[in-house]
N, CA, C and O of each residue as an XYZ file, in Angstrom:
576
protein
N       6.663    -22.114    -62.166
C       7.872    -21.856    -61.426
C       8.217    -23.136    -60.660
O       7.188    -23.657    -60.228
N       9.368    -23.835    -60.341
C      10.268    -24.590    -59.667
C       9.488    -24.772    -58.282
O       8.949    -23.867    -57.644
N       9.522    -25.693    -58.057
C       9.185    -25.228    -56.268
C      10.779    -25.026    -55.569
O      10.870    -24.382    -54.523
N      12.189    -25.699    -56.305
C      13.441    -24.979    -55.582
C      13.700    -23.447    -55.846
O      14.159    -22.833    -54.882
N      13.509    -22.838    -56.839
C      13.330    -20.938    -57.253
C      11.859    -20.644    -55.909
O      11.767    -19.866    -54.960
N      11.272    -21.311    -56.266
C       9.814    -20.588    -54.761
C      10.516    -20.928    -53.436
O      10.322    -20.138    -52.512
N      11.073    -21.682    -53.278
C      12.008    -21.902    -52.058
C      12.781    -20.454    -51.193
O      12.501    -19.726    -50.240
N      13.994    -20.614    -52.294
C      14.908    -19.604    -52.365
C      14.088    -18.373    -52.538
O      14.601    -17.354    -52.076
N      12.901    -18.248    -53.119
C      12.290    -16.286    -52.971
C      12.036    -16.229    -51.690
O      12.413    -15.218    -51.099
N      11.411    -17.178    -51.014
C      10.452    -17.176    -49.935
C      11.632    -16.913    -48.840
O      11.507    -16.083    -47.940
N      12.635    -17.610    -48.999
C      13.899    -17.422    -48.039
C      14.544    -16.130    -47.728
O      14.881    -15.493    -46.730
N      14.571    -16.021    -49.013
C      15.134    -14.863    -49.190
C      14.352    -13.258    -48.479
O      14.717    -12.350    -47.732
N      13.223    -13.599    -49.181
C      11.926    -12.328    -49.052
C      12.348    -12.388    -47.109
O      12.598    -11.405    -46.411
N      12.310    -13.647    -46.721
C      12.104    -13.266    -45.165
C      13.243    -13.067    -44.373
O      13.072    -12.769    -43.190
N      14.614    -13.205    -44.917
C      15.759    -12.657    -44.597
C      15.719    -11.640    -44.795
O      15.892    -11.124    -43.691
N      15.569    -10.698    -45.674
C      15.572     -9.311    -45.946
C      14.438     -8.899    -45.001
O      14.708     -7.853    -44.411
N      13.256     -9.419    -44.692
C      12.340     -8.606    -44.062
C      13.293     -8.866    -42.541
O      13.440     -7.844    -41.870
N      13.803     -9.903    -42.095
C      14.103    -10.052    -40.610
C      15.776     -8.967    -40.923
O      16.137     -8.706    -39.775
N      16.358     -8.599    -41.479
C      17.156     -7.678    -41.327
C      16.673     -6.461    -41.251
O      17.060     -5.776    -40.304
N      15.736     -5.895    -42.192
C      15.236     -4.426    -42.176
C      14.144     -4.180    -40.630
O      13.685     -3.282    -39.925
N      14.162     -5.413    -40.742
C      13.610     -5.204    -39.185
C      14.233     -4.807    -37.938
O      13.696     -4.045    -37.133
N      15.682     -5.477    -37.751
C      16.810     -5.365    -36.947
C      17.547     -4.528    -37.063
O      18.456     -4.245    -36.283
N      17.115     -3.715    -38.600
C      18.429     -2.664    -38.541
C      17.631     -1.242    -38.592
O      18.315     -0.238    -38.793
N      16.570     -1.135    -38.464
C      15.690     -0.320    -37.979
C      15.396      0.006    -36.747
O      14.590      0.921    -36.580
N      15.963     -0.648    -35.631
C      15.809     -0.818    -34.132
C      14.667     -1.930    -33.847
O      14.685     -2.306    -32.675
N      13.817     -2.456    -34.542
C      12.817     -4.005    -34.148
C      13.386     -4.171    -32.830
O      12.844     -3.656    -31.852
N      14.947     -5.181    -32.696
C      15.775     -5.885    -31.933
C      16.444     -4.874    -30.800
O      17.382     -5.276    -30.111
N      16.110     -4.048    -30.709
C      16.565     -2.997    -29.694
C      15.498     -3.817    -28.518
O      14.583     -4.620    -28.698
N      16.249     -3.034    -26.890
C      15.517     -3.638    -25.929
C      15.799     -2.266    -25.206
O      16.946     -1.967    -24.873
N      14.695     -1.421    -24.967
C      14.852     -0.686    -23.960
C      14.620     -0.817    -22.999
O      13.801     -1.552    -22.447
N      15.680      0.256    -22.453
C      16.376      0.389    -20.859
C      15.456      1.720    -20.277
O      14.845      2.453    -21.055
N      15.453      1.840    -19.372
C      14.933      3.098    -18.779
C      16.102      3.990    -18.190
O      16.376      3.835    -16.999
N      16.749      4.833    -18.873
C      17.654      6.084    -18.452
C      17.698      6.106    -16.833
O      18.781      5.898    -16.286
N      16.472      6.368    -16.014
C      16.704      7.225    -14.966
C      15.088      7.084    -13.947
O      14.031      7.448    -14.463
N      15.112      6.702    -12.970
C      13.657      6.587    -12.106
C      12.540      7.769    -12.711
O      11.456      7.305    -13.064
N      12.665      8.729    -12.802
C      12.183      9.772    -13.604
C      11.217      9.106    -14.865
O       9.993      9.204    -14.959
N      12.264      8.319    -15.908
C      11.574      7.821    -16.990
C      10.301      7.080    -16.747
O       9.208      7.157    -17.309
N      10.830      6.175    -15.538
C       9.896      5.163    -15.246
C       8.350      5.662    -14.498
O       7.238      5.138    -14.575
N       8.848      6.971    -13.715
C       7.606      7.328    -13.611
C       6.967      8.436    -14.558
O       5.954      9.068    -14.260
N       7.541      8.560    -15.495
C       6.912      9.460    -16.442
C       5.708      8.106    -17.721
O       4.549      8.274    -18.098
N       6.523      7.103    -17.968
C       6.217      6.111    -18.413
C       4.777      5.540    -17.517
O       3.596      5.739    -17.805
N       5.152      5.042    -16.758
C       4.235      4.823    -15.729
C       2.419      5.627    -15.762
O       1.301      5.118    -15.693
N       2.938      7.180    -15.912
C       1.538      8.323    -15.287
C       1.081      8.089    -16.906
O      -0.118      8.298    -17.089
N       1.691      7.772    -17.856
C       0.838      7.827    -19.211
C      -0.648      6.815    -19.156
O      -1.787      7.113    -19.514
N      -0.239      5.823    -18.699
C      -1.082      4.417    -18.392
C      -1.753      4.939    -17.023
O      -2.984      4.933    -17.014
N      -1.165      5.337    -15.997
C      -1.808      5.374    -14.881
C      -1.457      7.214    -14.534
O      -0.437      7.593    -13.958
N      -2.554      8.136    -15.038
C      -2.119      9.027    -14.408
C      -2.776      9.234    -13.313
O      -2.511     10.340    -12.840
N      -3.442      8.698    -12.777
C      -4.122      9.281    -11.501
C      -3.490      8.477    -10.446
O      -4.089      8.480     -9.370
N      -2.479      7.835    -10.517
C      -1.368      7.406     -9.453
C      -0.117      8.355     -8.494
O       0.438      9.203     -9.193
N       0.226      8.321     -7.456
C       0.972      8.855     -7.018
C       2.065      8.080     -6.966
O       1.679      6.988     -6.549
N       3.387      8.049     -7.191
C       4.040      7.044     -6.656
C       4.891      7.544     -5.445
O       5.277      8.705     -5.312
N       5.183      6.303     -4.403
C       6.049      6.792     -3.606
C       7.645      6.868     -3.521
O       8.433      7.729     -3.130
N       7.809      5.172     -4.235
C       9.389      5.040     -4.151
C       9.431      4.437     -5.356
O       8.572      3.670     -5.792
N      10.640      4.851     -6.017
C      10.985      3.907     -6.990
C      12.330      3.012     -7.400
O      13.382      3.637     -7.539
N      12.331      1.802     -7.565
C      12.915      0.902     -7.776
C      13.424      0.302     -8.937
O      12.714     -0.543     -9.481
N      14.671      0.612     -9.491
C      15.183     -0.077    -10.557
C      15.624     -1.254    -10.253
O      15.952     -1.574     -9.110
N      15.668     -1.951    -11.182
C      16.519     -2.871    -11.330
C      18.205     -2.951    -11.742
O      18.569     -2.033    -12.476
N      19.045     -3.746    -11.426
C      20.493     -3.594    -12.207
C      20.483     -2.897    -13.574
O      21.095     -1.869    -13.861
N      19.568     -3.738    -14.489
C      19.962     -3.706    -15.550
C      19.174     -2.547    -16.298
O      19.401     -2.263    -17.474
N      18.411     -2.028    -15.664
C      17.483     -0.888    -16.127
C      16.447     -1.269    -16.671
O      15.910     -0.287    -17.183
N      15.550     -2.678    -16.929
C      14.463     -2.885    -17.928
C      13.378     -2.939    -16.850
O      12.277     -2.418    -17.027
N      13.662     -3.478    -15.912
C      12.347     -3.128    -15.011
C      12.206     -2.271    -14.039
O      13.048     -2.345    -13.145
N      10.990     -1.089    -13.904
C      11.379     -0.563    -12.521
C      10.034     -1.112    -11.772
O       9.059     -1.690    -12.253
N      10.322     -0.728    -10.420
C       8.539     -1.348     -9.390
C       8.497     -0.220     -8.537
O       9.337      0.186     -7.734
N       7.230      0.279     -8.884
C       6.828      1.768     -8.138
C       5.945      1.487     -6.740
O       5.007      0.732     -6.995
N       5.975      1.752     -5.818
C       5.476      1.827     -4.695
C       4.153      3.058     -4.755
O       4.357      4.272     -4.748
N       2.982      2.489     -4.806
C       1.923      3.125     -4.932
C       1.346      3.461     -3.394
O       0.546      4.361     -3.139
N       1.869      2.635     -2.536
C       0.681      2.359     -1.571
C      -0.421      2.025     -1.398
O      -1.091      2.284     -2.397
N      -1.327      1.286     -0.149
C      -2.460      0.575     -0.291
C      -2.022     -0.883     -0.416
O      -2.786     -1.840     -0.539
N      -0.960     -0.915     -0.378
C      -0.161     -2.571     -0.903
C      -0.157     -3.053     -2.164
O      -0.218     -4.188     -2.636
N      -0.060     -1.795     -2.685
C       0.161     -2.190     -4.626
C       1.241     -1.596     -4.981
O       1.630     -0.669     -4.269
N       2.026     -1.976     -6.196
C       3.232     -1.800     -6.907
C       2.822     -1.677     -8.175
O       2.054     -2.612     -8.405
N       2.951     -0.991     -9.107
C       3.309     -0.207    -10.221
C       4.735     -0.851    -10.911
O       5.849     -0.616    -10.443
N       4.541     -1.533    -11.869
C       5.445     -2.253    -12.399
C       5.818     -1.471    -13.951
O       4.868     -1.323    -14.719
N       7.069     -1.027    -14.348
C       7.539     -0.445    -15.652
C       8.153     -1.747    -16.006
O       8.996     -2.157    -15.208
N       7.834     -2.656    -17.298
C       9.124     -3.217    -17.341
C       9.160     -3.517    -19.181
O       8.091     -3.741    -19.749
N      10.466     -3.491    -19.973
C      10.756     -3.243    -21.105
C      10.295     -5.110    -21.411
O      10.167     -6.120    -20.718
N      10.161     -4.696    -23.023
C       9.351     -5.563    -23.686
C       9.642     -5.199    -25.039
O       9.071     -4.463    -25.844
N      10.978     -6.109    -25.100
C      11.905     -5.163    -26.691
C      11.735     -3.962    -27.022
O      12.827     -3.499    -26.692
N      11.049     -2.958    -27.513
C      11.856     -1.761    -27.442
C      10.346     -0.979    -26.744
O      10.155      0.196    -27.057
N       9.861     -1.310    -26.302
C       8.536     -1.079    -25.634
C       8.445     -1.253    -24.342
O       9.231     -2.098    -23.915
N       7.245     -0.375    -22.966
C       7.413     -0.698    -22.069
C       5.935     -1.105    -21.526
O       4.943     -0.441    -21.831
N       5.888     -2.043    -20.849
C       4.589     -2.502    -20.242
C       4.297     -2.364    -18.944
O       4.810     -3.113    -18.112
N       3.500     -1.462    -18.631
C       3.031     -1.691    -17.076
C       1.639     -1.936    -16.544
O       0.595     -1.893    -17.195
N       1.765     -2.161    -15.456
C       0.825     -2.663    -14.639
C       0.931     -2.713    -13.543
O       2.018     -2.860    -12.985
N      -0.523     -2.569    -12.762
C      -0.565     -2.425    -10.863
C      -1.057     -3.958    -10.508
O      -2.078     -4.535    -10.882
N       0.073     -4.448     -9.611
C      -0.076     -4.876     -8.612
C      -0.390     -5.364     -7.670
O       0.110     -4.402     -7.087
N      -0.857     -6.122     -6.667
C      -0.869     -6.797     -5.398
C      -0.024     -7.426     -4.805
O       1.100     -7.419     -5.306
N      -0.231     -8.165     -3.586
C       0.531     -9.571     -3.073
C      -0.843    -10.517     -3.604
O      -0.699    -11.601     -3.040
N      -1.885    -10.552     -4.299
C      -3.016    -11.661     -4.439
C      -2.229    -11.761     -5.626
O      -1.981    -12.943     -5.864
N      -1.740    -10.973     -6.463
C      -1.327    -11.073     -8.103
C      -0.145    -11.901     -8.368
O       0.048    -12.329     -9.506
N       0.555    -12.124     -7.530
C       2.088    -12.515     -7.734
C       2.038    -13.180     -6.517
O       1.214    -13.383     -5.625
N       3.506    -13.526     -6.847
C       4.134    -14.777     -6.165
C       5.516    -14.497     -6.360
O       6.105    -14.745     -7.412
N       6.107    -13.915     -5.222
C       7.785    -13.640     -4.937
C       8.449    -14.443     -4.012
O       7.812    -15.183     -3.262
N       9.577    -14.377     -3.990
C      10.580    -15.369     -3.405
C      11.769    -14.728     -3.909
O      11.980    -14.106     -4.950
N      12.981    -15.227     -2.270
C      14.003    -14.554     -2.802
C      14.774    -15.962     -3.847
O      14.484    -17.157     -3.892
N      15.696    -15.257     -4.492
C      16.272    -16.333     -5.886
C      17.507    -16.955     -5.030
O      18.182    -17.742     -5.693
N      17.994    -16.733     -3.514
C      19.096    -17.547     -3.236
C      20.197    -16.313     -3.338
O      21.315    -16.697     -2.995
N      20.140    -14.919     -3.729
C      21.015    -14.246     -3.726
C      20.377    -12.975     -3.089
O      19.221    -12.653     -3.361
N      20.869    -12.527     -2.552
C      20.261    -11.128     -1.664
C      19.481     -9.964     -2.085
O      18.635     -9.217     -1.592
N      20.298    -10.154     -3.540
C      19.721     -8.559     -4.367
C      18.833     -9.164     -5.177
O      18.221     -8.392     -5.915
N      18.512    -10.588     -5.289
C      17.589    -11.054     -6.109
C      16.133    -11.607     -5.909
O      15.831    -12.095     -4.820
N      15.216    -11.542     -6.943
C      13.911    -12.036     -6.148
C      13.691    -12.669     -7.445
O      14.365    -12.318     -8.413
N      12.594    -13.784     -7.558
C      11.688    -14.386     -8.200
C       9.792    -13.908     -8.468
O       9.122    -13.877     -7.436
N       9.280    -13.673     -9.414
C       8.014    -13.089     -9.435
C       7.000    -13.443     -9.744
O       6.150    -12.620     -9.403
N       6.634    -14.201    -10.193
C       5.232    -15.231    -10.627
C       4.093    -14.347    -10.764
O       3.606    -13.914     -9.720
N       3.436    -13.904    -12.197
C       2.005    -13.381    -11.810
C       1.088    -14.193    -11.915
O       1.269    -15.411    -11.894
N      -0.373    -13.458    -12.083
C      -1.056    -14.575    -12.264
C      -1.690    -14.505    -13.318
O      -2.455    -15.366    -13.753
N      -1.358    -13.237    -13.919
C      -1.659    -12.744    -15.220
C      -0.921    -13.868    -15.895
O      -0.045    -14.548    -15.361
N      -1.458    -14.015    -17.378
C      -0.884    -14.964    -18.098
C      -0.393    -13.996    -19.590
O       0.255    -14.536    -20.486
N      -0.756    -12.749    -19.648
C       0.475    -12.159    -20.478
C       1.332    -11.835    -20.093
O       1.865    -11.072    -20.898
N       2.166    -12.014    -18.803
C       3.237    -11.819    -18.523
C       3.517    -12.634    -17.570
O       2.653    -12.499    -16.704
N       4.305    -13.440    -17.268
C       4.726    -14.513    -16.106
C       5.717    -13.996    -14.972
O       5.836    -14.583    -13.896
N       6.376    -12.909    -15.294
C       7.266    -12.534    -14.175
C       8.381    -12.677    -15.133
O       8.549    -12.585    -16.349
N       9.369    -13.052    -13.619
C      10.633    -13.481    -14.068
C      11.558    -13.143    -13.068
O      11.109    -12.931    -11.941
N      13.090    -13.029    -13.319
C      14.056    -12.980    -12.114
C      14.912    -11.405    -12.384
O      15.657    -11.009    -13.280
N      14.288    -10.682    -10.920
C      14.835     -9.230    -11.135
C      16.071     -8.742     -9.902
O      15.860     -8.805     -8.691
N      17.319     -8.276    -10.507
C      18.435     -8.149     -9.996
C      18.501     -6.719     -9.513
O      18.334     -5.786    -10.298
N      18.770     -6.520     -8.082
C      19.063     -5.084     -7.768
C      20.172     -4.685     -7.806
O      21.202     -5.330     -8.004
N      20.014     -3.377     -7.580
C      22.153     -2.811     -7.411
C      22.163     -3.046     -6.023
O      23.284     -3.370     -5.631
N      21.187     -2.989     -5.024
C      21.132     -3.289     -3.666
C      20.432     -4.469     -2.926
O      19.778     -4.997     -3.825
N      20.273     -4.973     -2.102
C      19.768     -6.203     -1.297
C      18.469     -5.307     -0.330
O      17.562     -5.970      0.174
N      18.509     -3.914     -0.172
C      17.495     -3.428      0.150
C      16.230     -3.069     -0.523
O      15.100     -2.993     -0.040
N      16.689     -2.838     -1.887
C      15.392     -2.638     -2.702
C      14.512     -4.117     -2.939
O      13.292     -4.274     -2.926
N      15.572     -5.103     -3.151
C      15.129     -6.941     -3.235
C      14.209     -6.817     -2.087
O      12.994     -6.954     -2.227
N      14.895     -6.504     -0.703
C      13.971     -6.848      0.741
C      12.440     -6.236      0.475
O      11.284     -6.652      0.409
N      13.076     -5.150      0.380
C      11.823     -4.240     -0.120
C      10.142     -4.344     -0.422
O       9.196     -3.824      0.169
N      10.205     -5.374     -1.770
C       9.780     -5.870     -2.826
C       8.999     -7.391     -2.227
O       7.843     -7.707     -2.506
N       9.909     -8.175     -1.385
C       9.366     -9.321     -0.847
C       8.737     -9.190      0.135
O       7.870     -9.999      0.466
N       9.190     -7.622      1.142
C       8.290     -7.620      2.136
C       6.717     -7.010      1.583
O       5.618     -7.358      2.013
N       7.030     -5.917      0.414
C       5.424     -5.177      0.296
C       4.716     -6.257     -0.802
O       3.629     -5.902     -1.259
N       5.352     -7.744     -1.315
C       4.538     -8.707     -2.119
C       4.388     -9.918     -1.880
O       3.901    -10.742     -2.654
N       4.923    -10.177     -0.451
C       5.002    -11.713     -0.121
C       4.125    -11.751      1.121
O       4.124    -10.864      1.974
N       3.416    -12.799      1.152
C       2.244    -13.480      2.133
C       2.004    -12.703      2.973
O       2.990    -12.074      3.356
N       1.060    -12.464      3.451
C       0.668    -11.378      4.765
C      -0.115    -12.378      5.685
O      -1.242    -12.848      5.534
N       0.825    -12.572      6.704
C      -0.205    -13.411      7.608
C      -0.864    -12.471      8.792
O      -0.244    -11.533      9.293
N      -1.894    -12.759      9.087
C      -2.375    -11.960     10.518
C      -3.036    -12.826     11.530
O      -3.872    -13.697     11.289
N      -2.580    -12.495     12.649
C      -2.731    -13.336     13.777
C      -3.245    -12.234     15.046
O      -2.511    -11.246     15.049
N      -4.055    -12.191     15.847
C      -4.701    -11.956     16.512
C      -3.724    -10.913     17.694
O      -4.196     -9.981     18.345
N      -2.473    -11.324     17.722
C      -1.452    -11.189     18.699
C      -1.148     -9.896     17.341
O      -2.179     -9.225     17.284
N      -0.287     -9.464     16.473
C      -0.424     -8.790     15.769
C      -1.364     -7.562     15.583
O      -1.222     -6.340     15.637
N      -2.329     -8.376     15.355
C      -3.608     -7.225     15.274
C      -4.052     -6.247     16.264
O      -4.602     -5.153     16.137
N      -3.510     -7.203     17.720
C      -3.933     -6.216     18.918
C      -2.731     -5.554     18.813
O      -3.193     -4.500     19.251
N      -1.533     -5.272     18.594
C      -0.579     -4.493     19.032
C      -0.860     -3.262     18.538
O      -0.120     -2.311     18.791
């Protein structure tokens, strides 16, 4: 056989596989419907969690569950899949992004790096930076 005919199969073979892939849902990115989902999603991985509050994002792919103890419960979509995981302020690294409803997330996990998550509100953002950003304690504090 040609190596230009082995070319063109090989091209071909993987165009057809990257369409039947995409038109099957592959390329779908799920959203989470409703806080509900996220903690139903959530208790599969973690059922012996309670959560307290929950937090979407704008766009629906991530939510951040308030566990208490100073941990967060993270739902967040991963093309048509959802990944979660608990939490600290030792685990991450937040900052606000320069916009009110926005924060920055850094883990320290290295299968997932974070990224930049948009609220419908500037209170859920506050939220998020106060229960994951630096905890200092100072003596004056501690006695109060």
């Amino acid at each position: 056989m040609s190596l230009p005919i082995l070319v063109a199969i090989v091209v071909l073979g993987i165009a057809l596989s990257v369409t039947a892939v995409h038109f099957t849902g592959g390329s779908k990115t799920a959203t989470l419907a409703d806080p509900d989902q996220a903690v139903r999603r959530f208790a599969e991985d973690f059922p012996d969690e309670m959560v307290r509050e929950i937090r979407l994002t704008a766009d629906a792919r991530p939510a951040f569950l308030e566990l208490g103890r100073g941990r967060i419960g993270i739902v967040h979509s991963i093309g048509d899949c959802f990944l979660t995981r608990i939490v600290t302020a030792a685990d991450v690294s937040v900052s606000n992004a320069g916009d009110a409803n926005t924060i920055l997330m850094r883990l320290t996990d290295f299968t997932w790096k974070g990224g930049r998550f948009r609220f419908a509100n500037a209170g859920d953002a506050q939220a998020l930076l106060t229960a994951l950003g630096p905890h200092h304690s100072n003596s004056t504090a501690e006695a109060a």
